[in-house]
N, C-alpha and C positions, 0 to 999 in steps of 0.2 A: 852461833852465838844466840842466847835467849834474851830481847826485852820485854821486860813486863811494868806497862803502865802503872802508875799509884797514884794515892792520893795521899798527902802527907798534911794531915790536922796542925794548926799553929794556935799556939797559946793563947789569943783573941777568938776563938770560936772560928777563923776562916780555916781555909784550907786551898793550899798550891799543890798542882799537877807537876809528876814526876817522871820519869822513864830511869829503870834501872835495868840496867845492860851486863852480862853474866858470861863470862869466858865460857868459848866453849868445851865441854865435856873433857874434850882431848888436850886442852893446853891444862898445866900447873897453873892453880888458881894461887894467887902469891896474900900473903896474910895484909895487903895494905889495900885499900878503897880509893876512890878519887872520887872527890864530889867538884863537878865542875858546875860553874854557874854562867847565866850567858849576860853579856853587856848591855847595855841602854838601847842600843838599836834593834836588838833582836831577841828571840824568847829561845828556850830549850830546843826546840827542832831546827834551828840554824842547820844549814847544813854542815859547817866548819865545826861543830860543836856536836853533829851525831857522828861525823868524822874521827873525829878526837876519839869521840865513845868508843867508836868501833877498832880504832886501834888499840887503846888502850889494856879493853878487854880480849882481844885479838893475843895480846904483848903476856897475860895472865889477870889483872887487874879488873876487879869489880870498879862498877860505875855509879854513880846518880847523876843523870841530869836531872833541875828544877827549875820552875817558871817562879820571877819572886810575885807578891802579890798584885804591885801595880799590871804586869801583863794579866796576868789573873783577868784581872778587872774590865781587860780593854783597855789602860792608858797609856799616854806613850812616856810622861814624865815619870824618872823615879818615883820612890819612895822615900823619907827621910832615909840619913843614913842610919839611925836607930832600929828603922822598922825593917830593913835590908839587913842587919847584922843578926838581928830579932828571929 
C-alpha cells in the first residue's frame, strides 16, 4: 500500500496535514473513498485510525486521513463546530 503526505489548503488561507493511503496495486481499487477524521483526543496518526486506513485500503478503498485545524495549531480544544464542518 502507497501513503502519500499532503497538504490540503482551507478557504481562510490555513492549511491541514493529510495522509492519503492507496490500495495496493494488486487489490481492485473500488470506485468509493473514505475520508476518516480522528476525534478530540487524538490527531490523524492515532494508531486506531492508521489502522482503519490500512484496512481499508487493504479491503480496495482509497483513504484520507486529516488533521482539523485546531491540532494544526497545537491545541487541545476543538474548534467551533462551524470551522470543523468548514
Amino acid at each position: 500500500m502507497n501513503r502519500k503526505r499532503l497538504t490540503i489548503p482551507l478557504m481562510n488561507g490555513a492549511s491541514v496535514s493529510a495522509v492519503l493511503t492507496v490500495p495496493p496495486m494488486s487489490n481492485e481499487t473500488k470506485d468509493t473513498g473514505i475520508i476518516i477524521a480522528h476525534g478530540a483526543g487524538n490527531d490523524m496518526d492515532n494508531e486506531l485510525l492508521v489502522a482503519v486506513a490500512d484496512g481499508l485500503a487493504n479491503a480496495g478503498y482509497i483513504t484520507l486521513r486529516f488533521n482539523f485545524p485546531y491540532k494544526e495549531k497545537g491545541l487541545k480544544a476543538p474548534d467551533k463546530q462551524q470551522t470543523l464542518e468548514d
